[in-house]
C-alpha positions as CSV (number, residue, x, y, z in Angstrom):
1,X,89.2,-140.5,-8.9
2,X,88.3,-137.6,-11.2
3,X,87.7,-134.2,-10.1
4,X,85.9,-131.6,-12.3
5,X,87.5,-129.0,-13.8
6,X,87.7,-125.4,-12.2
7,X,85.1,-123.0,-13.4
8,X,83.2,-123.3,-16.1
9,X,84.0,-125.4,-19.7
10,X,82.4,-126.1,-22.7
11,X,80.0,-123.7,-22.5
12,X,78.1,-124.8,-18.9
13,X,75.9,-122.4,-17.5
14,X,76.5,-121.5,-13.6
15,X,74.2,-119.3,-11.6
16,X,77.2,-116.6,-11.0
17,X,78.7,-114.5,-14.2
18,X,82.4,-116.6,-14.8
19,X,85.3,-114.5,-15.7
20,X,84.8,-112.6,-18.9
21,X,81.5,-112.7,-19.1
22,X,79.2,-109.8,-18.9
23,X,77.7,-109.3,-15.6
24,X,74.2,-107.9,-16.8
25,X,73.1,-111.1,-18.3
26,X,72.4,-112.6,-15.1
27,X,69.1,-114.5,-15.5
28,X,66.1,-112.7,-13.6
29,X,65.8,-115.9,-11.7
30,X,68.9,-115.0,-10.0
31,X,68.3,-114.5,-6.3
32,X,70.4,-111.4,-5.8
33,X,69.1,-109.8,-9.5
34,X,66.3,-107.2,-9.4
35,X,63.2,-107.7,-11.8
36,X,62.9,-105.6,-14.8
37,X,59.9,-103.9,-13.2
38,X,61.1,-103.0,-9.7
39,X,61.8,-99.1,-9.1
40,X,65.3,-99.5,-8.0
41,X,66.3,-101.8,-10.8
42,X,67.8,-99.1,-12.7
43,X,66.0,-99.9,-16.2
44,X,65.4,-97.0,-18.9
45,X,62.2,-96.4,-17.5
46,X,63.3,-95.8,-13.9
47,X,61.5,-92.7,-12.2
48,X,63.8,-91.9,-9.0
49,X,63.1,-92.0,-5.4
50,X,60.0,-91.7,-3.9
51,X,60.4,-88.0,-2.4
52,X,57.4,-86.5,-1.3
53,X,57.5,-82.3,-1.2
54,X,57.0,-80.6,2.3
55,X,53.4,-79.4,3.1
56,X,53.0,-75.9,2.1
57,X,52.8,-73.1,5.5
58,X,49.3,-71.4,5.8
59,X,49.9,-68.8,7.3
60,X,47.1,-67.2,9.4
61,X,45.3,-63.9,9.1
62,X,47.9,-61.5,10.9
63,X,47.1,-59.1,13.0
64,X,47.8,-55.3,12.1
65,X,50.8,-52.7,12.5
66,X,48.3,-49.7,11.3
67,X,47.8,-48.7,15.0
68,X,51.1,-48.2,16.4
69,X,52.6,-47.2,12.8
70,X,50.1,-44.0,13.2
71,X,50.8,-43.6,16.8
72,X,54.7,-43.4,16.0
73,X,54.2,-41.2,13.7
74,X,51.2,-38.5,14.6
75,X,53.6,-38.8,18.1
76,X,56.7,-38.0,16.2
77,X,55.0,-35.4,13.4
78,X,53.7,-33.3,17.0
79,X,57.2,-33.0,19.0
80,X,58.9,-32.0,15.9
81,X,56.4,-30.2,13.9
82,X,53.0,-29.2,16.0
83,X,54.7,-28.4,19.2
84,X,57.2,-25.5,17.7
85,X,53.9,-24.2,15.7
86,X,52.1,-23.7,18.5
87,X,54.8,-22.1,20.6
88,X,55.2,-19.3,18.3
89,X,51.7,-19.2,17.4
90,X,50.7,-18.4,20.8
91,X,53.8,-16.5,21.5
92,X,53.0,-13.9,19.2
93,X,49.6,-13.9,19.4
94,X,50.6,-13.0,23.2
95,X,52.9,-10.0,21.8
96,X,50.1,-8.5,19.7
97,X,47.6,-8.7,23.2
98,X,50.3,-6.8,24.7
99,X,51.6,-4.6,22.4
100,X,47.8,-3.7,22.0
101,X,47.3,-3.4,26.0
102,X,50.5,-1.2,25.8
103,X,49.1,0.7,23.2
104,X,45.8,1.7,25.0
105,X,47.7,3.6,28.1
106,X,48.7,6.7,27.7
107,X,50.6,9.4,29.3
108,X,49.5,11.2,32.4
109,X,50.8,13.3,35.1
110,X,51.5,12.3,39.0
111,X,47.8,12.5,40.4
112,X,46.3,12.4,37.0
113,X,42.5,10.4,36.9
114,X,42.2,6.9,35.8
115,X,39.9,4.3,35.1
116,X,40.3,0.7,36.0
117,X,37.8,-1.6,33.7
118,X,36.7,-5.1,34.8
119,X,40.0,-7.2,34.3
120,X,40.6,-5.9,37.9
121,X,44.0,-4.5,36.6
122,X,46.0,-1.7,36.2
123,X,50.0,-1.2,35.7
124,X,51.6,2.6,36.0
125,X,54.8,2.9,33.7
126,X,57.7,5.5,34.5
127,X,59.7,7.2,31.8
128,X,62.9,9.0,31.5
129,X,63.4,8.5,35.2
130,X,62.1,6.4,38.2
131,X,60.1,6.5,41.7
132,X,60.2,5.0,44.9
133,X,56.8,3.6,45.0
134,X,52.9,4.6,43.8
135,X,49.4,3.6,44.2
136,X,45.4,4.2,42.9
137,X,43.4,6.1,45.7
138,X,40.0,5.9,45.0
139,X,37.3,8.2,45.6
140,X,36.9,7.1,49.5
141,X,40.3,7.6,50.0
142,X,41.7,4.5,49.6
143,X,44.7,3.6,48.6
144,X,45.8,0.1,46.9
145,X,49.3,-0.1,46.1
146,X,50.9,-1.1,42.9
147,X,54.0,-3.7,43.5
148,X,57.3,-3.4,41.9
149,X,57.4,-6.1,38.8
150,X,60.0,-8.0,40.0
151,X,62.1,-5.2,42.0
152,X,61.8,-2.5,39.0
153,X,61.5,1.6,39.8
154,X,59.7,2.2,36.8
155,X,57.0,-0.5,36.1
156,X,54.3,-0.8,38.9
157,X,50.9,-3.4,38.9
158,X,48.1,-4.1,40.7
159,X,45.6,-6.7,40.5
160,X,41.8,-7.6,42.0
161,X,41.1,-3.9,41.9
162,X,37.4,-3.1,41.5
163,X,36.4,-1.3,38.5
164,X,35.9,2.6,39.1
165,X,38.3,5.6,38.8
166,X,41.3,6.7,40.5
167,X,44.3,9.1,41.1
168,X,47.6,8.2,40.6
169,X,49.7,9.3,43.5
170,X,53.8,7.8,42.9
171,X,56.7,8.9,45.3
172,X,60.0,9.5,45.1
173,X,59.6,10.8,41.3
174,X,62.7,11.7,39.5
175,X,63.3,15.3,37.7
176,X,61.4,14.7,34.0
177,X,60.0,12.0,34.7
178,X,57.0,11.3,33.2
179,X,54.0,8.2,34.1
180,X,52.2,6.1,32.0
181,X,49.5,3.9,32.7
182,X,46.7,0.8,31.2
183,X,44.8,-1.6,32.4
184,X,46.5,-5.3,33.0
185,X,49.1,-6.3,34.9
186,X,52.9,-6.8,34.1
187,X,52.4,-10.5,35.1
188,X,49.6,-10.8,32.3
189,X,52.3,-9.3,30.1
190,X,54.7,-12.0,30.7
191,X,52.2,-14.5,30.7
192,X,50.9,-13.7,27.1
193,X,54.1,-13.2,25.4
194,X,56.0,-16.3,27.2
195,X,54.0,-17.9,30.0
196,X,51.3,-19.0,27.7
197,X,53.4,-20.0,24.9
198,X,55.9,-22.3,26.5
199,X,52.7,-24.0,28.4
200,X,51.1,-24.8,25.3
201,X,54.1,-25.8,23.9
202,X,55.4,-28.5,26.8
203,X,51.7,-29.7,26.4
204,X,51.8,-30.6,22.9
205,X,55.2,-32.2,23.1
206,X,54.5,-34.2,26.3
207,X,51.5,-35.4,24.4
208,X,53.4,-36.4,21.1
209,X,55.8,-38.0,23.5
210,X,53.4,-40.4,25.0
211,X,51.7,-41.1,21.7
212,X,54.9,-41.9,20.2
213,X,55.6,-44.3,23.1
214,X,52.2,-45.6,22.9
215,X,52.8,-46.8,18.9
216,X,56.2,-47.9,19.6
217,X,54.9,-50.3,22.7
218,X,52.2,-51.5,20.2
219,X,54.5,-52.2,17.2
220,X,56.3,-54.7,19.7
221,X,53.4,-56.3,20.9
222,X,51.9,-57.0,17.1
223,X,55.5,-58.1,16.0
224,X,55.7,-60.6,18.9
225,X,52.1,-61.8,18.1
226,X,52.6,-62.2,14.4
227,X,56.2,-64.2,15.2
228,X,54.5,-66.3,17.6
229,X,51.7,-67.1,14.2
230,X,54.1,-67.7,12.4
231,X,55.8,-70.2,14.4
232,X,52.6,-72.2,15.1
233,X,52.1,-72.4,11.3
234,X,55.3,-73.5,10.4
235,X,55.2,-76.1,13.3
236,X,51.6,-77.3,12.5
237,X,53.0,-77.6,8.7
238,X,55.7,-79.9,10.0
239,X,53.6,-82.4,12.0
C-alpha cells in the first residue's frame, strides 16, 4: 500500500502556503483571507478605523460677573479712598466753623453785657488765669449756669438759652484774669472738628464694607451658576 508523499510535490496546489512559499498569494477564495475591498484588508488604498470625533460643547449664554465685579470694587474704592476723603473733608470744614465761631467772641470784663442769638448757645472762655464757676443773668434776674467742659476752670457753656441779652457774672476769678465769650457751645466745638468727622467717616466705610461683601457674595453665586452650565453642556455633549 502506497502512501502519498508529505507536503506538496510537483508543483500541487494546497489551500494552505507550503514551506517556502510566499504567504500573500493565498487565493481570495481562501476562507481565512480578506477580500481586496474590505477596510481591514490592509491594501494601498486602506483608509483606517472608523473613528468618529466627539460632539462639539455648546456652551450656553452665561450669566454675568459685571454686578459683583462693581460691587467689589465701588465697596473697596470707598473704605480705602472715599471714607479718608470725607473724614478730613468734614474735619476741617468743622475747624473752619470753629475757628470762625471762636473768632466772633471777644473779650469782655466780669459782668460785661452779652447777647445770645438763636442757636440757644453761649460758651464764656477764661484767660491768663481761672474761676470757680459763672453764669448769664438775664434781665429778670435770672440766672442760667454755664457747665464746666468736661471739669475745665477756664471754658464754661450753656445750651437751650433763649435769645436776648445778658451779664456775665463768674466766681472765683483769678488775679489778671481776663473772659471771653461767643455764641455755641464747647460740645458743638468738638462735634464739628471731630464728632462729625469720624461719624461720616464710619458711615462711608461701613457702607463700602457691605457693598464689598455684597459683590464678593454675588461673584460666588454667578461662578457656581456658570460651573453648574457648564457641566450640563459638557454632559448633554456626551450623551
Amino acid at each position: 500500500m502506497s502512501h502519498p508523499p508529505y507536503g506538496s510535490s510537483g508543483g500541487q496546489n494546497t489551500p494552505w502556503p507550503q514551506y517556502g512559499e510566499n504567504a500573500g498569494g493565498v487565493s481570495q477564495g481562501y476562507p481565512g483571507g480578506v477580500p481586496q475591498g474590505y477596510p481591514g484588508g490592509g491594501p494601498q488604498g486602506y483608509a483606517g478605523g472608523g473613528y468618529v470625533a466627539p460632539a462639539p460643547v455648546v456652551m450656553p449664554p452665561m450669566p454675568s460677573r459685571a454686578s459683583g465685579i462693581v460691587a467689589l470694587v465701588l465697596g473697596i474704592v470707598m473704605m480705602v479712598l472715599i471714607a479718608p476723603i470725607v473724614f478730613f473733608a468734614t474735619m476741617a470744614i468743622g475747624l473752619t466753623s470753629s475757628v470762625e465761631d471762636l473768632s466772633n467772641g471777644r473779650a469782655l470784663g466780669n459782668g460785661a453785657s452779652v447777647t445770645v442769638t438763636d442757636k440757644g448757645s453761649y460758651s464764656v472762655m477764661i484767660g491768663d488765669g481761672s474761676a470757680s464757676s459763672c453764669a448769664l443773668v438775664d434781665s429778670n434776674n435770672k440766672s442760667y449756669t454755664l457747665d464746666p467742659y468736661e471739669g475745665s476752670n477756664t471754658l464754661f457753656s450753656a445750651s437751650d438759652l433763649p435769645a436776648g441779652t445778658y451779664t456775665i457774672q463768674c466766681q472765683g476769678l483769678t488775679s489778671g484774669a481776663e473772659v471771653a465769650g461767643f455764641n455755641g457751645s464747647a460740645e458743638q466745638l468738638a462735634n464739628k472738628a471731630i464728632i462729625m468727622p469720624l461719624i461720616w467717616g464710619t458711615v462711608v466705610g461701613v457702607g463700602g464694607l457691605v457693598l464689598m461683601i455684597v459683590g464678593i457674595v454675588l461673584l460666588v453665586k454667578v461662578n457656581g451658576k456658570r460651573r453648574r452650565l457648564a457641566q450640563e453642556a459638557m454632559m448633554a455633549a456626551m450623551r
